[in-house]
C-alpha positions, -999 to +999 in steps of 0.1 A: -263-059-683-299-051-696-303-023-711-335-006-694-333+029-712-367+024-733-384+012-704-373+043-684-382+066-716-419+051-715-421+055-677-412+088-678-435+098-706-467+081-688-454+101-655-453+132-671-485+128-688-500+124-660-482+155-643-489+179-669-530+169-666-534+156-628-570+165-629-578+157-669-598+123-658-600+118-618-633+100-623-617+078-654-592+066-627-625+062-598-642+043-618-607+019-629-605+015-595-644+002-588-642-022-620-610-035-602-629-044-573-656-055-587-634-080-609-613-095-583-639-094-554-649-133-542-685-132-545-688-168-532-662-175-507-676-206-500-674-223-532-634-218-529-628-254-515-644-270-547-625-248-568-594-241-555-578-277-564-581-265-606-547-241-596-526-266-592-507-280-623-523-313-616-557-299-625-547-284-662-522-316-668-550-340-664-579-315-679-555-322-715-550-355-707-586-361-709-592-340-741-563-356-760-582-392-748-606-381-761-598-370-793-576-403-797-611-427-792-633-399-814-607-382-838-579-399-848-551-420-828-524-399-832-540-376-803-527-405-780-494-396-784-499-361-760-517-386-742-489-409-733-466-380-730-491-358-706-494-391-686-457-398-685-450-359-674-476-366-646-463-401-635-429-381-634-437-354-615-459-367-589-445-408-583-407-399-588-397-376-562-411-400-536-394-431-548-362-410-551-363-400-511-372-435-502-338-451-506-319-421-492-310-420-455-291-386-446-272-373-413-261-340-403-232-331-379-213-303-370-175-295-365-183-284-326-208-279-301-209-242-297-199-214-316-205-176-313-233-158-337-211-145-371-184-169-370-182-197-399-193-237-384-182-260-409-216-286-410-213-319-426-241-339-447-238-375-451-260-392-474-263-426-481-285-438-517-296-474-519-308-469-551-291-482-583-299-448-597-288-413-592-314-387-574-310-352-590-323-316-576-318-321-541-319-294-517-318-292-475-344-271-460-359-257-426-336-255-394-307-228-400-323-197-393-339-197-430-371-185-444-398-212-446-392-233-480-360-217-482-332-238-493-304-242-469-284-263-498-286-273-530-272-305-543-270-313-581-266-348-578-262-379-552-243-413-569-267-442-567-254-473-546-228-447-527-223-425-493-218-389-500-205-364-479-207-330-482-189-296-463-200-263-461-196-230-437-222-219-418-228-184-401-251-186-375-273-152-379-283-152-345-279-169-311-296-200-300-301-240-299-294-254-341-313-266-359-340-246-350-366-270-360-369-306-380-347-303-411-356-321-443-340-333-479-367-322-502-367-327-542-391-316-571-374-331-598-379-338-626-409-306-630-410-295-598-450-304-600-447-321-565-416-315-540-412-355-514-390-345-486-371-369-464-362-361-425-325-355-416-311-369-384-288-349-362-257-358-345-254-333-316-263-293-319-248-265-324-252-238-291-247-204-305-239-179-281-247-139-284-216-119-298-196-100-274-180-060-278-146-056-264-150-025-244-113-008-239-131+010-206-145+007-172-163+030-149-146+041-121-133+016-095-151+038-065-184+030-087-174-009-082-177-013-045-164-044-029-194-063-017-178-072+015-148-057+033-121-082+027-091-071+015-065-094-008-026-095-001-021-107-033-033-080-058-027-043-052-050-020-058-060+017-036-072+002-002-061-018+028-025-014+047+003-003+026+021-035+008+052-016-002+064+013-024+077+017-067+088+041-089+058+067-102+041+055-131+025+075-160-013+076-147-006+073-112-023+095-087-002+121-070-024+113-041-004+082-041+032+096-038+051+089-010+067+122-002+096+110+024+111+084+000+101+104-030+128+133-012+153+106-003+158+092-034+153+122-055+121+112-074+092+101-074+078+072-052+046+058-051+026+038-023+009+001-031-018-007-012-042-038-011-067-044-030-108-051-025-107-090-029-143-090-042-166-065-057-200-070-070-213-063-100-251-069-109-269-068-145-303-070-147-314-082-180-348-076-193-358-110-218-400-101-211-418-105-250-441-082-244-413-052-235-391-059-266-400-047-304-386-061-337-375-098-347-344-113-357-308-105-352-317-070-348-344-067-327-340-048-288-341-083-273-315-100-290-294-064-285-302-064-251-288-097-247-256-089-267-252-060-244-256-075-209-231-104-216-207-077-230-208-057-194-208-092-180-174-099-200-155-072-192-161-069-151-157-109-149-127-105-169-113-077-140-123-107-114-153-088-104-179-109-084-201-107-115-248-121-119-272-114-140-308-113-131-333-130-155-365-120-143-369-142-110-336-162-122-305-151-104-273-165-128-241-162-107-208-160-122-186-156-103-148-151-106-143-186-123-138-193-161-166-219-160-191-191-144-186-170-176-188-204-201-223-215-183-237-176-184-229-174-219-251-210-227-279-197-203-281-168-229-282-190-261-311-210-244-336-178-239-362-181-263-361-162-292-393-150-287-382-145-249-400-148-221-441-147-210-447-139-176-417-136-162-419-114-130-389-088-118-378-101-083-360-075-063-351-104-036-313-099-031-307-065-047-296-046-013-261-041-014-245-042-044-220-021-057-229-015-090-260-023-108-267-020-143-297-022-163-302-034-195-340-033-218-365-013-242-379+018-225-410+001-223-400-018-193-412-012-160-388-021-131-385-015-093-349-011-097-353+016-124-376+039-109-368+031-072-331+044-065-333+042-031-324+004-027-285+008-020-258+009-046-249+026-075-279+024-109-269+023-143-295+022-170-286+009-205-322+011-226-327+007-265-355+032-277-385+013-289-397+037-316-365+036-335-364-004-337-399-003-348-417+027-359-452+012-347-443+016-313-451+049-288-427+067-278-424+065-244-422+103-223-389+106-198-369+075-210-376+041-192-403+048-165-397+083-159-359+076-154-336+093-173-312+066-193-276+067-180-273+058-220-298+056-246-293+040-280-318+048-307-299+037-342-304+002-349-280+000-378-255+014-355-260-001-322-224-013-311-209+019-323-228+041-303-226+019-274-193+023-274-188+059-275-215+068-250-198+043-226-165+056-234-184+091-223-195+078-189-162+063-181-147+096-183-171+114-166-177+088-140 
């Protein structure tokens, strides 16, 4: 642990100095300011192409290569010993790294073909060395979600004349198609003066899909309207003919009591009645570029997307008749397992950037049951403003100006709608989902 006490003693003596006399020297500190300026300014911006090369190590290395040669021919010889050891560091640093990645060949695999974003993928690297010679300082770049030149792995050393393999666990940070882009083995060593990169080939990628929120509640079943009158005698739920009569229940209506065998039996009976064999459930899901703020795991879109396959989860998992519109996409789930399994990889394939152009269709909205919303309140939708279409609206809308503080605000919510819920904490996004949709289920 470093002790940092005298360095806070001598900040704290310059900051008071300069709080005890703010106004001893403001033109000392006006004109610090101008000589600053004036030293750093490029006066010839032009000239930076013919310069720009002597910041590079190369440029100094061979600068004192040239002055010990010379001072070996004109001094003395023993100035050609920095020589040969300048010229060996340069030889090292520039020629070996590339004939180290030139007898490598390297593969990367993982353990499955889709995963969910947060949980580990165990990712295999194979790499075979034809050399007789071990390469050192080897690291895997690019591809995993990464800053650029950030190293995915490092490897100390790979055996000459062998096939490695190495293992680690991966967390995908987000959802989408890995690698991301071209993957490379890249090494600097010995000095790190010049960094030769081989390509990695992959076997297969890794599909993330977006994470999903159990939700313990539903809204009401009258606000999930069967989308066509068919009734099932195979489930029981409130409608249709009468199937047949239980015991009451904890949570049971009392609407649902049947009072003449409730008397002959001396308590309680209730009535079981069919149930709707379909209802319809519709989220639109707003992916548009231009109507979503931040970047990353955390920005609206990739929220919005978490949210709408939760919602999309939970009524397919009641066998709801469940789509999703994607701007002029209609994805239909369905009641099957497979629906829910292709919806999900629909939703790893959206851009990350999402979408340019992409046009709300209102073509098959009439009808449905329930229809829930999910975007930034910077959208603008038919659906949102326009509640006169049939069917019960639902808006779910992430407020812009908390995600990022650049954006308006906008006035009234999403369009001059008011937001059946409205989520402005980013760090807290799936928490306060939650509760506010633990809120409307109650309330209806």
């Amino acid at each position: 642990m470093r002790d940092t006490q005298p360095a806070d003693s001598a900040s704290a003596v310059r900051e008071s100095g300069r709080t005890a006399a703010p106004e001893a020297n403001p033109q000392s500190d006006g004109e610090t300011s101008s000589a600053d300026a004036f030293l750093t300014h490029d006066f010839c911006p032009w000239a930076n192409r013919w310069f720009y090369w002597m910041k590079q190590p190369f440029a100094a290395l061979s600068l004192a290569a040239a002055m010990a040669a010379c001072c070996g021919f004109f001094v003395g010889p023993f100035a050609l010993v920095p020589l040969a050891g300048l010229l060996l560091v340069l030889f090292l640093g520039y020629a070996w790294p590339t004939i180290a990645v030139r007898g490598l060949s390297c593969s990367l695999s993982f353990d499955r073909s889709r995963a969910t974003e947060g949980r580990s993928v165990t990712v295999r690297l194979r790499i075979e060395n034809r050399l007789p010679f071990p390469v050192w300082g080897l690291s895997l770049e690019r591809g995993f979600g990464a800053a650029d030149e950030a190293a995915v792995l490092a490897l100390a050393q790979v055996p000459g004349r062998a096939t490695t393999e190495f293992e680690w666990e991966f967390e995908p940070p987000m959802r989408g198609v890995y690698p991301e882009q071209e993957s490379q083995l890249v090494t600097g060593f010995p000095f790190g003066l010049r960094k030769a990169s081989r390509v990695v080939e992959f076997d297969g990628t890794l599909l993330v899909r977006p994470r999903l929120f159990k939700l313990d509640t539903l809204l009401d079943s009258a606000d999930v309207r069967p989308s066509e009158d068919i009734l099932s005698e195979e489930r029981i739920g409130d409608a249709g003919d009468m199937m047949g009569t239980r015991p009451f229940r904890d949570g049971d209506s009392l609407r649902r009591v049947h009072w003449g065998q409730t008397a002959r039996h001396g308590k309680l009976v209730v009535c079981e009645r069919q149930a709707p064999a379909l209802s319809a459930v519709r989220v639109l899901l707003d992916v548009e570029s231009s109507r979503h703020v931040g970047s990353g795991p955390g920005s609206t879109l990739e929220w919005s997307i978490r949210l709408a396959a939760s919602l999309c989860a939970v009524y397919h998992g009641q066998h709801a008749h469940v789509d999703c519109r994607i701007g002029n996409e209609l994805v239909s789930i369905g009641g099957r397992p497979d629906g829910m399994e292709r919806f999900l990889d629909r939703l790893a394939r959206i851009p990350r950037e999402g979408t340019n152009g992409g046009a709300w269709s209102a073509r098959g909205s009439r009808g449905q049951g329930l229809t829930i919303f999910v975007g930034s309140d910077l959208v603008v939708h038919p659906h949102v403003r326009d509640r006169s279409r049939g069917g019960d609206l639902r808006t779910v809308v992430l407020r812009a100006a908390a995600f990022d503080r650049r954006s308006p605000p906008v006035e009234g919510g999403d369009c001059g709608c008011r937001p059946t819920i409205a989520l402005d904490e980013p760090g807290a996004v799936e928490t306060q989902f939650r509760k506010r949709w633990e809120r409307l289920c109650r309330v209806g």
